[in-house]
Structure formats: structure tokens, C-alpha cells
C-alpha positions as CSV (number, residue, x, y, z in Angstrom):
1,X,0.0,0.0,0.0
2,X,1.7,3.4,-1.1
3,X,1.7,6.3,1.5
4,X,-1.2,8.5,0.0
5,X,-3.3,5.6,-0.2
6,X,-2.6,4.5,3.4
7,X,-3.1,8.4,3.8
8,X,-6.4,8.3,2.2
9,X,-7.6,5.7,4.2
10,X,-6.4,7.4,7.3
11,X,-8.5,10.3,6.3
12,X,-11.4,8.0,4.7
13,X,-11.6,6.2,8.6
14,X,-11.5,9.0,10.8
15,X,-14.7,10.2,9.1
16,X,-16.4,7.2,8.5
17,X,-16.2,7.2,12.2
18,X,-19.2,9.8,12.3
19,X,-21.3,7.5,10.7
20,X,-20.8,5.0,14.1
21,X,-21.4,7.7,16.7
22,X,-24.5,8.9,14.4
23,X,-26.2,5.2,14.0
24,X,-24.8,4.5,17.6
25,X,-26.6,7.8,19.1
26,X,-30.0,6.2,16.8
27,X,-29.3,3.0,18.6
28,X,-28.6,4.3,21.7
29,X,-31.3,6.4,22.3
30,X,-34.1,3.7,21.0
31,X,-32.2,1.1,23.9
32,X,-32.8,3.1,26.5
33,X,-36.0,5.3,25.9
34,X,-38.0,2.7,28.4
35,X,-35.1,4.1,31.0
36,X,-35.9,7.5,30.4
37,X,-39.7,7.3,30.6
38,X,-39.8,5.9,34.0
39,X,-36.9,8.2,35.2
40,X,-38.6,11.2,34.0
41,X,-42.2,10.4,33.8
42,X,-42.9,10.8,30.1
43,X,-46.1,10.4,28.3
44,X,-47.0,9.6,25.2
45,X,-46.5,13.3,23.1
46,X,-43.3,13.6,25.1
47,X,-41.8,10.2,23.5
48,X,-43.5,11.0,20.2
49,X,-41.4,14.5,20.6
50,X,-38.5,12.5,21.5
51,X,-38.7,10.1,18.5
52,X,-39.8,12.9,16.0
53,X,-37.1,15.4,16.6
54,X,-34.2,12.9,17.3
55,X,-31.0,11.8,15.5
56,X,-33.2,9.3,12.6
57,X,-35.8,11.6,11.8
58,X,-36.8,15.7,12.1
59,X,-33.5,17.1,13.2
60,X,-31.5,15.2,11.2
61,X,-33.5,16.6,8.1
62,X,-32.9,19.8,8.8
63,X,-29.3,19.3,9.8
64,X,-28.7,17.8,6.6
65,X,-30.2,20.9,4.9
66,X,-28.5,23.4,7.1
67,X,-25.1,21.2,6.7
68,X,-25.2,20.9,3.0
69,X,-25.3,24.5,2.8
70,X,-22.8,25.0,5.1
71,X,-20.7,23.0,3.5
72,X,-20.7,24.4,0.0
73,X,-20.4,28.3,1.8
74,X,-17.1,27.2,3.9
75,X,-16.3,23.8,2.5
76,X,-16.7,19.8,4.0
77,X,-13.8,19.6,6.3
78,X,-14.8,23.3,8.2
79,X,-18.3,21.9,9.1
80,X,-17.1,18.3,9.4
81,X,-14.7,20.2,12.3
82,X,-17.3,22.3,14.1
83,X,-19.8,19.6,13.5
84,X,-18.8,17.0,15.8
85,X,-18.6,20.2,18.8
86,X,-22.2,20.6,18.3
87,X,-22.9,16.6,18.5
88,X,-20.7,16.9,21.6
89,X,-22.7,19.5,23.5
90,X,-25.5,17.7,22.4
91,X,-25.0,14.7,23.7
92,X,-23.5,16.3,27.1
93,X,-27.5,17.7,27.4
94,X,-28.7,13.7,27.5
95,X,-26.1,12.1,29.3
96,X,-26.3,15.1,32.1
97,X,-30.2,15.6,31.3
98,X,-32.7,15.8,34.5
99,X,-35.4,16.9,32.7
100,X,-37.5,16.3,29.9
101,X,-36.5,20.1,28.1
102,X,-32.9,19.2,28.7
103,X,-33.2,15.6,27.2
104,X,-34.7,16.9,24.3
105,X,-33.0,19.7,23.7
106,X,-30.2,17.1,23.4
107,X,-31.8,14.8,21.6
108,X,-32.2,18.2,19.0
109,X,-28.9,19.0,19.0
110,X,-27.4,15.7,18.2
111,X,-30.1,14.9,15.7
112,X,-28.7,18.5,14.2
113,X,-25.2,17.6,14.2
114,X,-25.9,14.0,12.9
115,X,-28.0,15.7,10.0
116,X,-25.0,18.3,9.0
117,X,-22.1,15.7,9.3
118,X,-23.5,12.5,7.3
119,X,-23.5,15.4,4.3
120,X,-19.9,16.6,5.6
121,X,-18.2,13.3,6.0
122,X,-19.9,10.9,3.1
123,X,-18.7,14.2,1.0
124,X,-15.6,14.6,2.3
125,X,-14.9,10.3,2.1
126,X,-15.9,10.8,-2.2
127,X,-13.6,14.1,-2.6
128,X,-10.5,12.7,-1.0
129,X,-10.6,9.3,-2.2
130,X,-8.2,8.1,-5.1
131,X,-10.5,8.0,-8.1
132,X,-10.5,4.6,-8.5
133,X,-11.3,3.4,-4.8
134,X,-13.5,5.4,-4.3
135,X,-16.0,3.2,-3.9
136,X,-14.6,1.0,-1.6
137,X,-14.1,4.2,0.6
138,X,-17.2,5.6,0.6
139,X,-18.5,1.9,1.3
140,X,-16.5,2.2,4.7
141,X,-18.6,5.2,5.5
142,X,-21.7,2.3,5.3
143,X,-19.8,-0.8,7.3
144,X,-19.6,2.4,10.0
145,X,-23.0,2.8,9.9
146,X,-23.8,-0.7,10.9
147,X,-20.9,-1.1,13.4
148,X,-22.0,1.8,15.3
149,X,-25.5,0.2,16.0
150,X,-24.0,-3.2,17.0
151,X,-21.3,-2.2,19.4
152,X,-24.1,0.0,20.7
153,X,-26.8,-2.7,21.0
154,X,-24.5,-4.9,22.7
155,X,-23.5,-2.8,25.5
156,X,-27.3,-1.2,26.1
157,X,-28.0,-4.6,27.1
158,X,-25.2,-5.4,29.0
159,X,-24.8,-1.2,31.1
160,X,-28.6,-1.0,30.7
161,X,-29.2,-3.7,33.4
162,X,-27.5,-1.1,35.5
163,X,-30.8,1.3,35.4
164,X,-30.4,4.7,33.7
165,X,-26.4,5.3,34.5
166,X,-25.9,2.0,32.2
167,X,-27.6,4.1,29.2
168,X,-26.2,7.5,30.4
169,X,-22.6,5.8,30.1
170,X,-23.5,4.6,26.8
171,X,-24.4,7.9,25.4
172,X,-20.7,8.9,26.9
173,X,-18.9,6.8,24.9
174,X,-20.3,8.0,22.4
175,X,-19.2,11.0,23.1
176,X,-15.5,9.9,23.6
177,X,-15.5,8.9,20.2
178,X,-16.5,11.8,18.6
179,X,-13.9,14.2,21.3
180,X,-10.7,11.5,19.5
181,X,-12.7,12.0,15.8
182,X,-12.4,15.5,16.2
């Protein structure tokens, strides 16, 4: 493997790694929902709101808008960058949340930043790739994708027999990945 190939794989890896703390953040949140509701007392609209406006669905749409934009104004790797900060704070607000306005706002936030960098990073993968595997990198972004969701899965059900710190400490790791990402 030549040096800008092992380069561009470098490159193609650490943003691919988005796509695992976004699925994982999908995956987490659905694993411990049931944790939340009885910690906070939720009802029906306030799950609905949670489930609307979270990382797979609302908020993601309109980061996605918001970030393609963004990203043609002050280019892929600039919002890529700043991206993962705003994922961060987000999910700081759910892993810290004692409320149902904090847990949401979170859950906002992070479906934002999920939104803006799935455009950012799957871009960003496609212009720095060598022409002709460039498939095969932006195919890395997609194995991420489902990684993210597995590891996820499988420690919900191991941390989320501890109660609610078993899902809050899943969120964090999320967040430790996307603090080395960035």
C-alpha cells in the first residue's frame, strides 16, 4: 500500500467514524427510551417528541439541509470540524439531562449535528478518495453505519441492566469517540 493511499484511508476512517457515533446515538437512544420514561415520567406526546425530533428523523433533516449549505459556503472539512462540537454539546444535554426540556433539547442537537455531518463526512470520504477506490471508501462510511448500531446494541444490554447510568454511560462513549474524531 503506497503512503497516499494508506493516507487516504487514514482520512477516509476517521470520518467514516461519524457515521458510528451517528447510527450508535440512533441505537442508543431507541435502547434506553423505556429508562428515560420511567426516570422522568414521560407520556405519550413527550416520547413522540423524543422520537420525531431525534437523530433518525426531524433534526436530522434539517441538519442535513443546514449542513449541505454550510458546506458548499465554507467547504466539507470546516463543518465536518465544528460539526462534531455541536454533536458533543449535544450529547453532554442527555447524558447530564434531569429533565425532559434538557433531554430533548439534546436529543435536538445531536439529531442536528448527525444531520450536518452524514453530508460533511460521506462528502468529504468521495472528494479525498483516489479516483479509483472510491468506492470502496465511501463503502467504509456504510460498514460504520452498521458497526455503530452493533457495538451500541450490545453494550445497552449489558450497562442497561445497571438502570439509567448504564444508558447515560453509553451515550458517553459515544461522546469519547467523537472528542478522538475530532
Amino acid at each position: 500500500m503506497s503512503h497516499e493511499n494508506a493516507s487516504s484511508w487514514k482520512q477516509t476512517i476517521i470520518a467514516a467514524m461519524t457515521s458510528y457515533i451517528d447510527a450508535g446515538s440512533i441505537v442508543a437512544g431507541a435502547a434506553g427510551l423505556s429508562l428515560w420514561q420511567a426516570y422522568l415520567g414521560m407520556d405519550g406526546l413527550q416520547l413522540g417528541l423524543l422520537a420525531s425530533l431525534s437523530s433518525n428523523a426531524a433534526s436530522a433533516a434539517v441538519g442535513a439541509l443546514i449542513g449541505g449549505r454550510l458546506c458548499d459556503a465554507y467547504g466539507r472539512k470546516f463543518v465536518y470540524t465544528y460539526d462534531l462540537l455541536v454533536y458533543i454539546v449535544g450529547m453532554l444535554l442527555i447524558v447530564f439531562a434531569f429533565n425532559f426540556p434538557m433531554l430533548l433539547i439534546g436529543y435536538i442537537i445531536v439529531g442536528l449535528g448527525v444531520g450536518a455531518d452524514v453530508v460533511a463526512s460521506w462528502t468529504l470520504i468521495a472528494e479525498q478518495a483516489p479516483a479509483k477506490d472510491r468506492a470502496k471508501h465511501c463503502g467504509s462510511a456504510q460498514f460504520a453505519w452498521a458497526l455503530g448500531p452493533a457495538i451500541v446494541l450490545l453494550m445497552s444490554a449489558y450497562l442497561n441492566t445497571f438502570g439509567l447510568i448504564g444508558n447515560r454511560i453509553v451515550f458517553a462513549h459515544l461522546i469519547l469517540v467523537a472528542a478522538w474524531v475530532w
